[in-house]
C-alpha positions as CSV (number, residue, x, y, z in Angstrom):
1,X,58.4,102.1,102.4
2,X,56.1,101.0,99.3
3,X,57.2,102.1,95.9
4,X,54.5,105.2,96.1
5,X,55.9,106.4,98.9
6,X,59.3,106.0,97.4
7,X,58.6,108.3,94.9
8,X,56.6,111.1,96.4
9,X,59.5,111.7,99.1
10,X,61.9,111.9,96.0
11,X,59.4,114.3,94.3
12,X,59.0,116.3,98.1
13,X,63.1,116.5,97.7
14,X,63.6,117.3,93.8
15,X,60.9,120.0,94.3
16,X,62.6,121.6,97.4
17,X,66.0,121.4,95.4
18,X,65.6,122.5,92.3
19,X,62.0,124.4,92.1
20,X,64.2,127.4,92.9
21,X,66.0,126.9,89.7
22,X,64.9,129.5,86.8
23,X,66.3,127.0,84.1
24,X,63.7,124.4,85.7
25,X,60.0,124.4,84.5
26,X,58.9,121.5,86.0
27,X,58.8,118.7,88.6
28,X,56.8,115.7,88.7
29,X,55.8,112.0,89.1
30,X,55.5,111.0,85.5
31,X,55.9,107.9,82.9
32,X,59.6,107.5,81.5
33,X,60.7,106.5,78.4
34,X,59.5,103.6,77.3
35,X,63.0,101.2,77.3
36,X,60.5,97.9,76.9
37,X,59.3,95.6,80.1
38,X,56.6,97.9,80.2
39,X,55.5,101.3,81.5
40,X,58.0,103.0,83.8
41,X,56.7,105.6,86.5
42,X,59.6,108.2,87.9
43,X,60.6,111.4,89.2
44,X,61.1,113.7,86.4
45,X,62.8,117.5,86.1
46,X,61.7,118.9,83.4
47,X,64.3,121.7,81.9
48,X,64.7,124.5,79.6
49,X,67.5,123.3,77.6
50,X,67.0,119.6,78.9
51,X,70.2,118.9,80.6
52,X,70.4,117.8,84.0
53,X,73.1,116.8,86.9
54,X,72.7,115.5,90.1
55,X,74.6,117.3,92.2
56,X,76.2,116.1,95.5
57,X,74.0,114.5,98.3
58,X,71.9,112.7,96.2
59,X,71.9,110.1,97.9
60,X,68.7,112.1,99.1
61,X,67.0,111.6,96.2
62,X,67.6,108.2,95.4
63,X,64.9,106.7,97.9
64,X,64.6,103.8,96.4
65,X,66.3,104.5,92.8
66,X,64.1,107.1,92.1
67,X,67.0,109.8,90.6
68,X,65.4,112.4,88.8
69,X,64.9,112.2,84.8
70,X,65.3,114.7,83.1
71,X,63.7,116.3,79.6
72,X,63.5,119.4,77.5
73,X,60.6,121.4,77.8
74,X,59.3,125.4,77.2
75,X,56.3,125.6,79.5
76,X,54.0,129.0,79.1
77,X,50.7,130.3,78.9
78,X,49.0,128.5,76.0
79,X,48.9,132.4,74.6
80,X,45.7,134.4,72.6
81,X,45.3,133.5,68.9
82,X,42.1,134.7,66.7
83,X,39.5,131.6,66.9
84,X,37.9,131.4,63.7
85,X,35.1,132.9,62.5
86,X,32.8,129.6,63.5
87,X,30.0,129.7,66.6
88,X,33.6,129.1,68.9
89,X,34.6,132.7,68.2
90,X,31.3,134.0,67.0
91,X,28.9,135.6,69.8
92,X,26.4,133.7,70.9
93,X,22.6,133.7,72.1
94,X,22.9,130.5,74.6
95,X,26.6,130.6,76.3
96,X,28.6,127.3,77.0
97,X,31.8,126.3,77.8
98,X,34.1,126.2,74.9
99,X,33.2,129.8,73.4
100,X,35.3,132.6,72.7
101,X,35.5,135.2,76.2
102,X,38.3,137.6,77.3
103,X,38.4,141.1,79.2
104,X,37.1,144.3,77.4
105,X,39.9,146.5,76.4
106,X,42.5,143.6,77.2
107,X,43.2,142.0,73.8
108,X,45.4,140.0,75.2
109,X,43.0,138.2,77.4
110,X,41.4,136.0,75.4
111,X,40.7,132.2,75.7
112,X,37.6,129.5,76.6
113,X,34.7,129.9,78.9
114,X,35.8,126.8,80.7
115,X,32.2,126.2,82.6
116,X,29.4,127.7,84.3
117,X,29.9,127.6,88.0
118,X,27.8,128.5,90.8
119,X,28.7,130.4,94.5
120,X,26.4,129.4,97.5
121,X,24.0,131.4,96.9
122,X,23.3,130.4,92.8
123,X,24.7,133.1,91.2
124,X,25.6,131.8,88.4
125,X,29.4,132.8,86.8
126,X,32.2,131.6,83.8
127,X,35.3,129.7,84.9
128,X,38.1,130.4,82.8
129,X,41.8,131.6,83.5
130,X,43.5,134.4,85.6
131,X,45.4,135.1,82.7
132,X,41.9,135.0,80.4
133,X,40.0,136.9,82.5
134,X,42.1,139.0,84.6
135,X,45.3,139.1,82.1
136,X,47.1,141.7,83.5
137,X,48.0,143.7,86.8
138,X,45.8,146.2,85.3
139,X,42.5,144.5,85.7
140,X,40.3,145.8,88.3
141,X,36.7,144.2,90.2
142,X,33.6,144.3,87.9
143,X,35.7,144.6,84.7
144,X,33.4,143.7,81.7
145,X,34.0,140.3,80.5
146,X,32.8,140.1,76.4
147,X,32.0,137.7,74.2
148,X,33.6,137.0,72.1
149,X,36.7,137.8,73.4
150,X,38.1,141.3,71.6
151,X,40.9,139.1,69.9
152,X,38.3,137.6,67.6
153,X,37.3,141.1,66.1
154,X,33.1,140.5,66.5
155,X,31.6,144.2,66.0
156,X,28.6,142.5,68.0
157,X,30.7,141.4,70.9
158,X,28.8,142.0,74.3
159,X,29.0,142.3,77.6
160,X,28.3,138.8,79.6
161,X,29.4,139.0,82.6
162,X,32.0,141.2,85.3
163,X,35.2,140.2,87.2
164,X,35.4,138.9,90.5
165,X,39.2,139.8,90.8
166,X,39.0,139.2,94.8
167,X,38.2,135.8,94.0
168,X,40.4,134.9,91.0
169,X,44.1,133.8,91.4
170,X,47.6,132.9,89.9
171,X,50.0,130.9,91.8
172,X,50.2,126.8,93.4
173,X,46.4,126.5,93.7
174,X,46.6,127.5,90.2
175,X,46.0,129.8,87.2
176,X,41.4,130.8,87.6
177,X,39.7,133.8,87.4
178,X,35.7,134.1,87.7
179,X,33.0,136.3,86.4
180,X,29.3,136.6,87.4
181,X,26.9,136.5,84.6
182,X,25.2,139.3,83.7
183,X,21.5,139.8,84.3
184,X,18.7,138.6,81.2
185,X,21.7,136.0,79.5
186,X,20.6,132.3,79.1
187,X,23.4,129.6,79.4
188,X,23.8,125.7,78.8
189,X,26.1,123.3,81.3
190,X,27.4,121.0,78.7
191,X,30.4,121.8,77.2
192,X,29.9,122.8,73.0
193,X,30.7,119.9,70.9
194,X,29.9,117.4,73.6
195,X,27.0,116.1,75.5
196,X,28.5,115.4,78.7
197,X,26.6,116.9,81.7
198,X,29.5,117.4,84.5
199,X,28.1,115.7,87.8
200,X,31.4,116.7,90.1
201,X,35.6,116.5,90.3
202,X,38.4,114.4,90.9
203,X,41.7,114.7,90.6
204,X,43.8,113.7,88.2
205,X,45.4,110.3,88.2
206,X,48.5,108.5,85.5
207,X,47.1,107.3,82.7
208,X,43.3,109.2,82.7
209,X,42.4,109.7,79.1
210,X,40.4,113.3,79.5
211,X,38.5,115.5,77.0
212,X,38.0,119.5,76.7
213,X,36.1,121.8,74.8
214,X,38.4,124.7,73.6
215,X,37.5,127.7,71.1
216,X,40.3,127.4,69.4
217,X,40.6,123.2,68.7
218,X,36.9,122.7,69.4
219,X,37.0,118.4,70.6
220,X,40.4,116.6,71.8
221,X,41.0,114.3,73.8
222,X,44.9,113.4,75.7
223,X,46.7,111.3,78.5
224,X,47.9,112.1,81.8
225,X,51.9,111.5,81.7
226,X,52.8,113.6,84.6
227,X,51.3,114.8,88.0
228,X,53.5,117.4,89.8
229,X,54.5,121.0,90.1
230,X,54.7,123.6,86.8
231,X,56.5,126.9,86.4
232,X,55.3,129.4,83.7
233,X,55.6,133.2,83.1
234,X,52.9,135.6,83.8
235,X,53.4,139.2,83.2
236,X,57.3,138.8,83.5
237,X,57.1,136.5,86.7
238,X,57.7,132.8,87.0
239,X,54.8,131.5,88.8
240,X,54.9,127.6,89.9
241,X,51.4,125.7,89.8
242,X,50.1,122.7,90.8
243,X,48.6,120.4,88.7
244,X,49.2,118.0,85.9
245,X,50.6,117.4,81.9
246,X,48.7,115.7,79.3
247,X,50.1,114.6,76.3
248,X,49.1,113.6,72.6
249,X,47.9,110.1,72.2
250,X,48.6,109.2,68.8
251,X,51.9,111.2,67.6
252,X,51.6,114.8,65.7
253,X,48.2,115.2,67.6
254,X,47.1,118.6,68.5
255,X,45.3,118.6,71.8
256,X,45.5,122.3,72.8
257,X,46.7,125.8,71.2
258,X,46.7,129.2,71.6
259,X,42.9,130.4,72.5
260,X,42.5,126.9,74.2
261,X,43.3,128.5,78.0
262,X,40.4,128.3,80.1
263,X,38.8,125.0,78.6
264,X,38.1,122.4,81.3
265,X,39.6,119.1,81.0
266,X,36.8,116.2,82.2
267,X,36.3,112.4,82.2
268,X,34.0,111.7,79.4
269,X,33.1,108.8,81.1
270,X,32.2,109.4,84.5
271,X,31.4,113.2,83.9
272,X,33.7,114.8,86.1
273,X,35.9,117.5,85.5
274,X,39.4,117.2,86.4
275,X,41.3,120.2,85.0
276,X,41.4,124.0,84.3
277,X,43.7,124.0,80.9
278,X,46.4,127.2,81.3
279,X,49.2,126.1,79.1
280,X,51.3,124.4,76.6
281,X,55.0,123.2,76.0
282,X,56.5,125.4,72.9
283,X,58.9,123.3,72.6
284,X,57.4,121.0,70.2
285,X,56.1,118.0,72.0
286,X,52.2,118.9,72.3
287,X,52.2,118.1,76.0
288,X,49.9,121.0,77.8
289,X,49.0,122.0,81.4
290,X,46.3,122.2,83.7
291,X,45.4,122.7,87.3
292,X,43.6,120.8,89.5
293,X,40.0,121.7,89.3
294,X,39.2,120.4,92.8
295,X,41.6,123.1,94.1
296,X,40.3,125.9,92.0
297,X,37.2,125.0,93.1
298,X,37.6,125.5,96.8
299,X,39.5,128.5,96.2
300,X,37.2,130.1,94.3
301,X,34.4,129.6,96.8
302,X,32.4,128.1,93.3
303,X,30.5,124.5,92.0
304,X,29.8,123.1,88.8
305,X,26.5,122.6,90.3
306,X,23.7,125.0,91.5
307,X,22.6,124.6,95.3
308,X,19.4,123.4,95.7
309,X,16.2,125.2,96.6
310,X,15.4,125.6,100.8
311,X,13.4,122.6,100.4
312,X,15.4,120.4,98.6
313,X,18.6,121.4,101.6
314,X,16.1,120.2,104.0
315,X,17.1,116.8,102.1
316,X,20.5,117.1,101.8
317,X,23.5,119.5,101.8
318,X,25.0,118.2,98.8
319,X,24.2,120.4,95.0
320,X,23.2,117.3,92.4
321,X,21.9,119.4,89.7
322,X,21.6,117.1,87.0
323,X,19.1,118.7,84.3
324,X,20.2,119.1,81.1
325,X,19.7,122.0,79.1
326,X,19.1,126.0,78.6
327,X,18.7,127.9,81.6
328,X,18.7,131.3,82.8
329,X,16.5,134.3,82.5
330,X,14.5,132.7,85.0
331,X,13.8,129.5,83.5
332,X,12.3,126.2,85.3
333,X,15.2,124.1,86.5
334,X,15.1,120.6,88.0
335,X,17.3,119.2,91.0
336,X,17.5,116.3,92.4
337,X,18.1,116.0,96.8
338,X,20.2,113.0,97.7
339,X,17.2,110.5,97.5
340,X,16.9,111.3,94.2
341,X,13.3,113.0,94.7
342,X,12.6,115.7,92.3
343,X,13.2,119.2,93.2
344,X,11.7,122.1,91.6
345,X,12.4,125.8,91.5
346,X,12.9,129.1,89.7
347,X,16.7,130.3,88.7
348,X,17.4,133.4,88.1
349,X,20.5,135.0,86.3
């Protein structure tokens, strides 16, 4: 059995043992600390007040010396704080991911327009949180979605776009929510702050250096140190998710805060997005969550990309949308079919 292997069936066990536990808030397959000889990869448990015992049988988890490690950690929604007053919490004439959204009425539910997604027939929608969008068990199909969001205290807040609560979710796949744009808006692709142009997803791997665009710490950047299973509270019920931690790379770093759920975390290098940010350790350390964006993807029946026009699918299947810009209200867009030929058509909000 090869070293990977190892490790996954250790995570597979620790997961089934202790992901049960309340005082546990997460499992994973993460870096250890650093004891020199170079970077150490394990199974960690990541604990509420950081204490950990293998208890008998462990001989179950040990394939191949991979015993569980185990840290403090606080995991939770990354939580609604006012953005200030900047174009982030201010509304808007162009939207964009990394602006200021929430529900109406919902104060609450406030965070980041994490990207502009698409369903298959081009409807254009905002991808942000369950907990953003939704927020509470209250929330009901075609709530208004404003923006700002009503915890930055705009008087010109306006309606952008209604909940699709059928689609949006809380749970392994993840923490997403979706809202279809409202009709006359105009919207740009690349995230504010940044100039990156999302082409597709991966997943997330050890080590990735990712960026996001929140509205509440604008442009930061942080490093994959664990990819495994999380366990936060939403509306008084622990609710494990799938995805992955990113910590700060240089020590004191803030990558996230409150208003920061919803951003999407993305390789600035190959532009594609990995992750759909939904929380932070309070404990102190300045790691923070996300899910994989592959997975809420799927779920949500969405792309980053717009499907092409009937006679650019004659060329291919797959969406490669690739011009930059405003669009909406109608506007002129560009696509591109699989031979890279030029594809032309109207878009409609």
């Amino acid at each position: 059995m090869s070293p990977r292997s190892q490790l996954e069936v250790a995570y597979r066990v620790a997961r089934e043992r202790y992901g049960g536990d309340a005082g546990v808030c997460g499992i994973d397959i993460g870096f250890l600390p650093d004891k020199g000889g170079g970077p150490r990869v394990g199974v960690r448990v990541h604990r509420l007040d950081g204490s950990f015992r293998v208890p008998p049988g462990r001989a179950s988890l040990r394939a191949g010396k991979a015993i569980p490690f185990a840290f403090r950690a606080r995991y939770g929604a990354s939580g609604c704080y006012a953005t200030d007053g900047d174009q982030r919490g201010a509304r808007v004439s162009v939207l964009q991911p990394g602006i200021c959204v929430g529900r109406r009425g919902t104060p609450e539910a406030t965070g980041t327009l994490g990207a502009i997604v698409y369903d298959r027939s081009g409807r254009p929608g905002i991808l942000s949180n369950w907990h953003v969008l939704a927020g509470n068990a209250q929330a009901k199909d075609k709530d208004a979605i404003v923006q700002p969001g009503e915890l930055c205290q705009d008087p010109n807040s306006r309606v952008v776009a209604r909940l699709d609560l059928g689609r949006s979710f809380r749970g392994v796949a993840g923490d997403a929510a979706v809202a279809f744009l409202e009709k006359g808006l105009h919207w740009k692709r690349e995230p504010l702050g940044s100039s990156v142009l999302l082409a597709g997803v991966r997943r997330a791997r050890l080590g990735d250096e990712l960026e996001k665009s929140g509205s509440k710490t604008a442009i930061t950047r942080g490093r994959v140190d664990g990819v495994g299973r999380y366990f936060i509270v939403l509306e008084s019920e622990r609710v494990a998710i799938d995805g992955f931690r990113l910590v700060p790379r240089d020590e004191g770093e803030v990558i996230a805060y409150g208003g920061d759920s919803g951003s999407l975390w993305y390789d600035p290098t190959t532009s594609l997005g990995v992750g759909l940010h939904f929380g932070r350790d309070a404990s102190g350390t300045g790691a923070v969550l996300a899910c994989h964006l592959p997975t809420v993807l799927s779920k949500l029946r969405v792309s980053l990309t717009p499907p092409v026009s009937r006679r650019g699918a004659r060329r291919s299947r797959r969406w490669g949308f690739k011009a930059p810009g405003v669009q909406g209200a109608g506007s002129r867009i560009v696509r591109r079919g699989n031979n890279g030929a030029r594809v032309r058509g109207d878009h409609h909000s």
